[in-house]
C-alpha positions in Angstrom: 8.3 -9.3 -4.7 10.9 -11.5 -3.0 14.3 -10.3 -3.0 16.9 -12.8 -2.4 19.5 -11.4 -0.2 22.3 -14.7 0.5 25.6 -15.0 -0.7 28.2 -16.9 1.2 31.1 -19.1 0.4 30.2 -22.1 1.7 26.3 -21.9 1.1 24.4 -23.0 -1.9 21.0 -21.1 -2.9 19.0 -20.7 -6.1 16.9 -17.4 -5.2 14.3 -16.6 -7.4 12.3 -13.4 -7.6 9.9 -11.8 -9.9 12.4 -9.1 -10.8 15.9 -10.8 -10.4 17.4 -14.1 -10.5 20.1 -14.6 -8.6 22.8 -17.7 -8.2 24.5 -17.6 -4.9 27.1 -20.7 -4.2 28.9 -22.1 -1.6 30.2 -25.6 0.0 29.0 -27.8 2.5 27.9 -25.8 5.8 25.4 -23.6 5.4 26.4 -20.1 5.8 24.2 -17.5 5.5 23.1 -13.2 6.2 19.7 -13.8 6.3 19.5 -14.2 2.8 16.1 -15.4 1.7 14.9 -12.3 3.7 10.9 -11.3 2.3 11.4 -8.4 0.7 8.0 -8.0 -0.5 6.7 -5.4 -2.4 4.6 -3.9 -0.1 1.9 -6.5 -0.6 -0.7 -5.6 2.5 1.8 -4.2 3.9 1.7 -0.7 6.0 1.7 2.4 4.0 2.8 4.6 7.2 5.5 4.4 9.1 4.1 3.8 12.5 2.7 0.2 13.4 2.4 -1.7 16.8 0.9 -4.9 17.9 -1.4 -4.7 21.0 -0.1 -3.8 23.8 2.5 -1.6 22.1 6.6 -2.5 21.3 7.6 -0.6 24.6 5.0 -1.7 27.1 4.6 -4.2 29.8 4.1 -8.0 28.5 2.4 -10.7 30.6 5.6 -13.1 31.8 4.0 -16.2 29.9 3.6 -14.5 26.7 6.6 -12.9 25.7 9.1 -13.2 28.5 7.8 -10.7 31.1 8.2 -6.8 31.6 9.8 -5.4 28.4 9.7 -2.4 28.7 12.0 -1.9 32.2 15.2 -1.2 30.2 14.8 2.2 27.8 18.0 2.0 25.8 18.7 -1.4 24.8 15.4 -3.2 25.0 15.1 -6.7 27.1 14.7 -10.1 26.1 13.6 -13.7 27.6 16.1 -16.7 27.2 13.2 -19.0 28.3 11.1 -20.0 25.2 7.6 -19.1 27.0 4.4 -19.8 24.6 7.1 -18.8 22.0 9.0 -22.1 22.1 7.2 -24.0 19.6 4.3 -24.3 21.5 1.5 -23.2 19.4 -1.4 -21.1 20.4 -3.1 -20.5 16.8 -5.3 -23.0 17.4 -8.2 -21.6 15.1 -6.1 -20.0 11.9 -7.7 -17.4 9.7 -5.8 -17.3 7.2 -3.3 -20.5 5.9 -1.4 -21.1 2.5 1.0 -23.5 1.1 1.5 -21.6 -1.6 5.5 -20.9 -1.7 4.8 -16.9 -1.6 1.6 -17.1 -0.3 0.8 -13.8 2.4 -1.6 -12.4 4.4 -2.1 -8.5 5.4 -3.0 -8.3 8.5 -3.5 -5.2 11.0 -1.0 -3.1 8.8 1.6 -6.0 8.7 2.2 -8.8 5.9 3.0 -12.4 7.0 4.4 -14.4 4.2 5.2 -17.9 3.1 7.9 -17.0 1.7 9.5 -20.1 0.3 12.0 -18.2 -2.2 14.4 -21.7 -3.1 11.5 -23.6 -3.2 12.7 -25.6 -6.3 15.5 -27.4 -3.3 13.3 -28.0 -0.5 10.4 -29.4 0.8 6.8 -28.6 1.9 5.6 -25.7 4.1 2.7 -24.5 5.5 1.3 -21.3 7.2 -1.2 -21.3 9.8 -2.1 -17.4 10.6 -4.5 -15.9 13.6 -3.2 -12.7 13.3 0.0 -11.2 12.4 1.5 -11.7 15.6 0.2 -15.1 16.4 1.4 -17.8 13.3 3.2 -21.0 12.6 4.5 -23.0 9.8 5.3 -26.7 9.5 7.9 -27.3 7.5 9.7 -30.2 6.1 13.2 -29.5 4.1 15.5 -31.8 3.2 19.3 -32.7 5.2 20.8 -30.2 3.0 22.4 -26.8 3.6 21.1 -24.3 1.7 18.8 -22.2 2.8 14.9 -22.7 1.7 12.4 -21.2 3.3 12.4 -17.5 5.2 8.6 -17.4 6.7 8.4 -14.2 8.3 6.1 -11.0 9.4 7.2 -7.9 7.8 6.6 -4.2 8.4 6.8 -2.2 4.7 7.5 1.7 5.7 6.1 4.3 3.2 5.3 1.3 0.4 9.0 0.2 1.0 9.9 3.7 -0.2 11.2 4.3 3.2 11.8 7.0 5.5 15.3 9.0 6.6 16.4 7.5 10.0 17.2 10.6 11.2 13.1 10.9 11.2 13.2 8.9 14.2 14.8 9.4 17.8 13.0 5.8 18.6 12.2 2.3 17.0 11.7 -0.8 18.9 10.0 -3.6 18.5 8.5 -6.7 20.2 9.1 -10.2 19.5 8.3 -13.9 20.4 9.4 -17.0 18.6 11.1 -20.1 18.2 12.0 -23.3 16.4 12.0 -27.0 17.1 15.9 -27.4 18.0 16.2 -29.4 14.8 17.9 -29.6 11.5 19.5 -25.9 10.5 18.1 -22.5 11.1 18.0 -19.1 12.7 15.1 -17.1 14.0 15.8 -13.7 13.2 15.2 -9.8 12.6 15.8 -8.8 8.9 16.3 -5.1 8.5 16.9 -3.2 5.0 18.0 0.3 4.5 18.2 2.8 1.1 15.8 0.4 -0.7 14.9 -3.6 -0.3 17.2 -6.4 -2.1 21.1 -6.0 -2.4 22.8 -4.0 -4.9 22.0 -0.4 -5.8 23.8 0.5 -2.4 21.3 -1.1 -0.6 22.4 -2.7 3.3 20.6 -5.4 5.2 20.7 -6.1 8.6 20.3 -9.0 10.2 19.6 -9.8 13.8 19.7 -13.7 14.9 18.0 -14.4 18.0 18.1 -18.1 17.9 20.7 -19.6 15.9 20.4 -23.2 15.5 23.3 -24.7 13.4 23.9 -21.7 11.1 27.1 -19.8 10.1 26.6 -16.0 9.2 27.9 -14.5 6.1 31.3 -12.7 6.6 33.5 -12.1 9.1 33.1 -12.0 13.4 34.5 -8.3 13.7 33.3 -7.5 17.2 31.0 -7.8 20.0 28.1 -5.1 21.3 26.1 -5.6 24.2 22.4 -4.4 23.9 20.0 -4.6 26.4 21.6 -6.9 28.7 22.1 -9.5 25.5 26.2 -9.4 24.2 26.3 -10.1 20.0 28.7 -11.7 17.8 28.6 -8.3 15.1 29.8 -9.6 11.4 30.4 -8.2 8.2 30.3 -8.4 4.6 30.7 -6.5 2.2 31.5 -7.2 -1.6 31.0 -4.3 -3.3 27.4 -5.1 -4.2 26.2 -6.7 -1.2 26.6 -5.3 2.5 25.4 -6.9 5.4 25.5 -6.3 9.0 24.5 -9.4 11.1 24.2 -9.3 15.3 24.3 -12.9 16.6 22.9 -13.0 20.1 25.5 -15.1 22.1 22.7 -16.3 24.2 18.9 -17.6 22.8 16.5 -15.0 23.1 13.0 -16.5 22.8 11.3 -13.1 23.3 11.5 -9.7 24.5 11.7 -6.0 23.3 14.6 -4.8 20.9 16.0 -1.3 20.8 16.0 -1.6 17.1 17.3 2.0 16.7 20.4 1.7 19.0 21.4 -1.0 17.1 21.0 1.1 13.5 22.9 4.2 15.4 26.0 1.6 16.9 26.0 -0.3 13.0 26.1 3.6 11.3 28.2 5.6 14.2 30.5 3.3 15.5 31.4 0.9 13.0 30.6 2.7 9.7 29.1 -0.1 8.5 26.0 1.6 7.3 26.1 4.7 5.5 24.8 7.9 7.7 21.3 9.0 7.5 19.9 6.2 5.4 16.4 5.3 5.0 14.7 2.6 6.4 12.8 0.4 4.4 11.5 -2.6 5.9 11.5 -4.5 9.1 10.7 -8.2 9.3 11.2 -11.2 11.6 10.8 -14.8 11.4 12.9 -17.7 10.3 15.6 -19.0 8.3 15.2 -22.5 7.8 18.0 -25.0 5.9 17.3 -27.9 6.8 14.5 -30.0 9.3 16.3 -33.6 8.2 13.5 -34.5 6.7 11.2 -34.6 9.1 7.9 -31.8 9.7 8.7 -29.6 12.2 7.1 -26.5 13.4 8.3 -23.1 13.9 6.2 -20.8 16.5 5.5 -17.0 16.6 3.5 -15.7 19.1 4.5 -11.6 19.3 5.3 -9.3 16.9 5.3 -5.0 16.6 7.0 -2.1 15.3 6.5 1.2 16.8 8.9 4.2 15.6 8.6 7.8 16.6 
């Protein structure tokens, strides 16, 4: 299932999924939460809620894959503002698996990468080249327009999406490496949802954009946190239906190690945003894309885990 997730006032997006359909308007910048967030429904997805890429989300990293030793700083995580083999240089060189299908998906070693072109019916082609779930690429080509498109991502279901109390956890972090072209309109970025997947039913996502390239987030700058070295812009929305949280790293981060949980605890504890003790149902990353001016470009991952105990 994908779940649209984008509403914004000055963002248009058709989102389509097989359970809902959902008009979300705007004007002429495009403004977005992370809306087209992939929200599947558990499709090869992990069925427990522990999962971790090799080498684990809190150990040491070679400095040319994802940005060096991330595992030095306990409480907020560390991150790489160099792009590394993330930076749109791609290292799939042999792909397993690849689809141009606009919800095409892969399972792969308890993870789910997915083509997930939600608003296909405004944009262009896309394809996924997969070596693993942590090593991927797509080339896309959207049209100079605003709305959002395309969300290709790698997503980590917990307890078939069914989720599991926060609480459950005194840790969750989570390795990452990617990057886009420096072209057209996007944001490479962490999509988080908690008490279920998709918005309504008292549902929140939370966003976290590593690499914002043209993009506007939907709601309003409330604040600032500093996490692991890296200082976010922290907005909010909420509409009585929809509430998102999104973190907009000040600074590019091409790859690191997140504390995912300190930034759940600041969003719930100090801000209230999120309401206490709520599950957590999915964690994906990958990217955003609006626009490539009609051109192909690619968009790189290179590292990806989740590791909660």
């Amino acid at each position: 299932m994908n779940t649209p997730r984008v509403l914004s006032s000055t963002c248009w997006a058709l989102a389509v999924s097989s359970t809902m359909l959902l008009l979300l308007v705007g004007s002429s910048s495009c403004t977005d939460s992370a809306d087209d967030a992939d929200t599947d429904d558990g499709e090869g997805g992990a069925t427990t809620s522990t999962a971790s890429a090799s080498g684990g989300a809190g150990g040491d990293t070679s400095s040319g894959a994802a940005g060096g030793d991330t595992s030095s700083d306990g409480a907020g995580g560390s991150s790489s503002s160099s792009p590394g083999t993330g930076g749109g240089e791609t290292t799939c060189s042999d792909p397993v698996f690849t689809t141009s299908d606009h919800d095409g998906g892969w399972s792969d070693g308890g993870y789910y990468v997915h083509n997930n072109m939600w608003n296909w019916q405004e944009g262009g082609p896309e394809t996924l080249y997969a070596c693993a779930y942590d090593n991927w690429y797509v080339e896309s080509t959207q049209p100079d327009t605003t709305s959002v498109k395309t969300y290709p991502n790698v997503h980590f279901d917990i307890n078939d999406l069914n989720g599991e109390p926060l609480s459950s956890y005194e840790t969750i972090t989570s390795t990452f490496a990617g990057a886009g072209p420096q072209v057209g309109i996007y944001n490479v970025a962490y999509d988080v949802w908690f008490n279920g997947v998709g918005w309504g039913g008292g549902t929140t996502e939370l966003m976290i954009w590593l690499e914002n390239f043209n993009q506007w987030p939907l709601g309003e700058l409330e604040d600032t946190a500093t996490f692991g070295g890296v200082t976010y812009d922290a907005f909010y929305y909420n509409d009585g239906d929809a509430n998102v949280v999104t973190l907009v790293a000040q600074s590019t981060q091409y790859s690191g190690t997140l504390n995912l949980k300190e930034m759940f605890d600041w969003a719930i504890d100090t801000k209230g945003w999120i309401p206490e003790n709520p599950t957590v149902n999915q964690i994906g990353y990958g990217v955003e894309i609006c626009s490539t001016e009609d051109t192909m470009q690619t968009f790189t991952f290179t590292d990806f885990s989740v590791t909660m105990n």
